[in-house]
C-alpha positions as CSV (number, residue, x, y, z in Angstrom):
1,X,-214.9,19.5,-39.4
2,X,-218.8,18.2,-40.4
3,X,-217.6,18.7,-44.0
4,X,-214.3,16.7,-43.5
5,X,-216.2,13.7,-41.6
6,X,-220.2,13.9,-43.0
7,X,-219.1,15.1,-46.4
8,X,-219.8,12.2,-48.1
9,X,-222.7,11.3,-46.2
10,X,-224.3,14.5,-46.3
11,X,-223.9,14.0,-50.3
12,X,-225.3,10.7,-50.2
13,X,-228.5,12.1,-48.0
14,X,-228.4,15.1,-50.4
15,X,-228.7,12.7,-53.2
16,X,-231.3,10.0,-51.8
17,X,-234.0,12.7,-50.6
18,X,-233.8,14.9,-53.5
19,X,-233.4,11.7,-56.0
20,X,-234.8,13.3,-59.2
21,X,-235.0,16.8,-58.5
22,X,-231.2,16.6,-58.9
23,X,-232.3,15.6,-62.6
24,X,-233.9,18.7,-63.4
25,X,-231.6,20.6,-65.6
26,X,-230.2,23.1,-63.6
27,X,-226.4,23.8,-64.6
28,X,-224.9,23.3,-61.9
29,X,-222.8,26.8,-62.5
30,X,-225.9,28.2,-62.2
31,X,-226.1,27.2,-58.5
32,X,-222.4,28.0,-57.8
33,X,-223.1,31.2,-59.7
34,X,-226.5,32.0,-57.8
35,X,-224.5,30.7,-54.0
36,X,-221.9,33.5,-54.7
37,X,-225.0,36.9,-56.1
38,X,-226.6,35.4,-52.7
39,X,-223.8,36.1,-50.6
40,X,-223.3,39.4,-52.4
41,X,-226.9,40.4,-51.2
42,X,-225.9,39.1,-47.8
43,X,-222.9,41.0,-47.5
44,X,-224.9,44.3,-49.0
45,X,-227.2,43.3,-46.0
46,X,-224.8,43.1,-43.6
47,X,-223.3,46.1,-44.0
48,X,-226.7,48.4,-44.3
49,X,-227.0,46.6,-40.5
50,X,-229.9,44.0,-41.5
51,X,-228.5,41.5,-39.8
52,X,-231.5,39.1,-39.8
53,X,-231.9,40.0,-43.2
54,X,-228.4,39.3,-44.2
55,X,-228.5,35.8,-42.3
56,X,-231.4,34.7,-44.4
57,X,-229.1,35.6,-47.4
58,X,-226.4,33.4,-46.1
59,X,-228.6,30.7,-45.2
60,X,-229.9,30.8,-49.5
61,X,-226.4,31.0,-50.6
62,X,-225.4,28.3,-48.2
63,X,-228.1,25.9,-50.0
64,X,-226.7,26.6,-53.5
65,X,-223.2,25.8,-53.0
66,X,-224.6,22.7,-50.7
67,X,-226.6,21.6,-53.9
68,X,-223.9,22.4,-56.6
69,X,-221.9,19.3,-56.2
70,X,-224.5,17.0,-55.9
71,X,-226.6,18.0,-58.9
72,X,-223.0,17.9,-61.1
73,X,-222.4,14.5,-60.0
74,X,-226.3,13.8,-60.7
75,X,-226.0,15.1,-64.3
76,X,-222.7,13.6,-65.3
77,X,-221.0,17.0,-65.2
78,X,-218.8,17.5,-62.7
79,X,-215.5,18.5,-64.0
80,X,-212.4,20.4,-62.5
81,X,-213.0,23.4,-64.0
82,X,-216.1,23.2,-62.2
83,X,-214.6,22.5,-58.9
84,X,-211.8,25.1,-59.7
85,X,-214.8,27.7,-60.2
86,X,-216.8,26.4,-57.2
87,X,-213.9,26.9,-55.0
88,X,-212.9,30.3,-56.5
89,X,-216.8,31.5,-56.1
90,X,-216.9,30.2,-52.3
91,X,-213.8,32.6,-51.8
92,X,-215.8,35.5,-53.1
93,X,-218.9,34.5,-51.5
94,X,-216.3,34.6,-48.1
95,X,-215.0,37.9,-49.2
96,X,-218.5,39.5,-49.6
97,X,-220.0,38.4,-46.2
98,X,-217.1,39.1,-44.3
99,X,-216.7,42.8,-45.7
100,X,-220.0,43.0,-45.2
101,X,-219.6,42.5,-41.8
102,X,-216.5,44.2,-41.7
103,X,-217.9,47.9,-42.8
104,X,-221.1,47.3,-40.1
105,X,-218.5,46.9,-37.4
106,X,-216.9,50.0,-39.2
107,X,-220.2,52.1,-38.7
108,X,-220.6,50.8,-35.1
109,X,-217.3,53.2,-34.7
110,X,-215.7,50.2,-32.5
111,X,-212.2,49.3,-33.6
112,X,-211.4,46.2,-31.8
113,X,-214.6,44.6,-33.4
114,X,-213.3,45.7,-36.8
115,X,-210.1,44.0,-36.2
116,X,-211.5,41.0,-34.5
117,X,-213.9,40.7,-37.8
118,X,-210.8,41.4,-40.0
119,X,-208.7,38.1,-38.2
120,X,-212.2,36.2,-39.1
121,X,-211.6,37.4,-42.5
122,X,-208.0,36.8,-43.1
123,X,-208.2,33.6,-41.5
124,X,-211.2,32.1,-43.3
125,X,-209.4,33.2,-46.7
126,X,-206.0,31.5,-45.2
127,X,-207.9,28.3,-43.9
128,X,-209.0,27.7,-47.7
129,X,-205.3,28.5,-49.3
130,X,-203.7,26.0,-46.9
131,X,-205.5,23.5,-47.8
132,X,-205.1,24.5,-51.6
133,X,-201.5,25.0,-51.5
134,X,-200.5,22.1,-50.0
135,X,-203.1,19.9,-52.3
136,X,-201.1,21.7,-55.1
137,X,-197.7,20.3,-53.2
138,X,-198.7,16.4,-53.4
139,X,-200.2,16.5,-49.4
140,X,-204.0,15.7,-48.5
141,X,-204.9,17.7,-45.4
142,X,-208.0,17.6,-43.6
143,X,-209.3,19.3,-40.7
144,X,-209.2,22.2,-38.7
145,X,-211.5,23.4,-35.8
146,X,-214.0,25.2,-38.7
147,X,-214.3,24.9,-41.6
148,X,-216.4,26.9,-44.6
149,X,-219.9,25.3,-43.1
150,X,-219.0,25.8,-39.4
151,X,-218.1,29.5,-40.2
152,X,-221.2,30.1,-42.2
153,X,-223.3,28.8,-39.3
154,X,-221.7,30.9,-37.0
155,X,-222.5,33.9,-38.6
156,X,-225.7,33.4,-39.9
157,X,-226.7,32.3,-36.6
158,X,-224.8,35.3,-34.9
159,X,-226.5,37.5,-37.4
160,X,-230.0,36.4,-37.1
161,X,-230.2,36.2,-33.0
162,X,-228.5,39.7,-33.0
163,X,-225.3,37.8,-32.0
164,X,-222.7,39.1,-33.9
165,X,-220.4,40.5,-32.1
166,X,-219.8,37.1,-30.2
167,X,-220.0,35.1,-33.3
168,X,-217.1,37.1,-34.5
169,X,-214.5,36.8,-31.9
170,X,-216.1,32.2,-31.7
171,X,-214.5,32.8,-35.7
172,X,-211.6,34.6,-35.2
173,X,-210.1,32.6,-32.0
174,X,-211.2,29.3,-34.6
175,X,-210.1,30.6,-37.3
176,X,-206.8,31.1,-35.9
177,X,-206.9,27.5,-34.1
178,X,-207.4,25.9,-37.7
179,X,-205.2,27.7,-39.4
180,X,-202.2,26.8,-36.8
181,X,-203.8,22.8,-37.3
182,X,-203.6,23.2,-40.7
183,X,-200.1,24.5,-40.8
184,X,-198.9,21.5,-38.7
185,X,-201.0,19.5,-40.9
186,X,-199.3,20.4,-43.5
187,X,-195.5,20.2,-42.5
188,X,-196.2,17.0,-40.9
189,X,-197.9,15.6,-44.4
190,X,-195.2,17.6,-46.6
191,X,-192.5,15.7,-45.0
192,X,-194.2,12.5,-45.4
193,X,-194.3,13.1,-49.2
């Protein structure tokens, strides 16, 4: 949602208040690289049960993939492979916080919060490959109640306030709201085509 309607804003602000820092030559693989170790730790944190800890990881791989694009377009190197890998490593990033979250839910011993935190996973993951899939089918589609930055948010914030639990069942119930948008996003955009 902020990503769909501020994305190119954000990039714009990203770009004017960091002006030549976005010079400095930093590949911006590196960053895209770095975003998806950070989530690792994150994850890694999560699980152990450092939640605060594990929010400030997400927060630091947050600012990476948030400074990737802008420092490509800065250098002259943005590229599709480079988007292709920056998508692929935000999908991994996903995967690590969410297990991460996943196996602390698994030592709390409470099974409904497992499977709550499983629905945030899958649905995350299928919010991402709607949007892909249909791209790959000739169809633009936008929106969807949360999105990879609303979903971060939540659990970092949800993580760090000792929030989690609730944070979990805000992203599954979203997750499954976007995913059903997405889905009639798609047909409706599909059939257009």
């Amino acid at each position: 949602m902020i990503k769909g309607r501020y994305g190119d804003r954000l990039d714009a602000w990203i770009a004017t208040a960091l002006g030549p820092l976005l010079r400095i030559p930093i590949p911006p693989i590196w960053l895209s690289v770095g975003g998806a170790l950070l989530s690792g730790v994150a994850g890694v944190m999560l699980a152990s049960g450092s939640l605060r800890t594990g929010s400030l990881w997400i927060a630091a791989g947050a600012v990476c993939d948030l400074l990737d694009g802008p420092f490509a377009r800065a250098q002259g190197r943005a590229s599709r492979f480079g988007a292709f890998l920056d998508s692929t490593l935000d999908r991994v990033s996903d995967l690590a916080i969410y297990l991460g979250v996943i196996v602390w839910a698994t030592r709390g011993g409470d099974s409904l919060l497992v499977a709550v935190a499983a629905v945030a996973l899958s649905t995350a993951l299928l919010t991402s490959y709607a949007k892909a899939r249909a791209e790959a089918l000739g169809a633009a589609l936008r929106g969807g109640v949360f999105e990879r930055g609303e979903r971060l948010a939540v659990l970092g914030v949800g993580a760090f306030f000792g929030w989690l639990e609730p944070a979990l069942w805000v992203l599954a119930i979203a997750g499954v709201v976007t995913v059903a948008t997405r889905l009639a996003g798609a047909r409706r955009a599909l059939r257009a085509t």
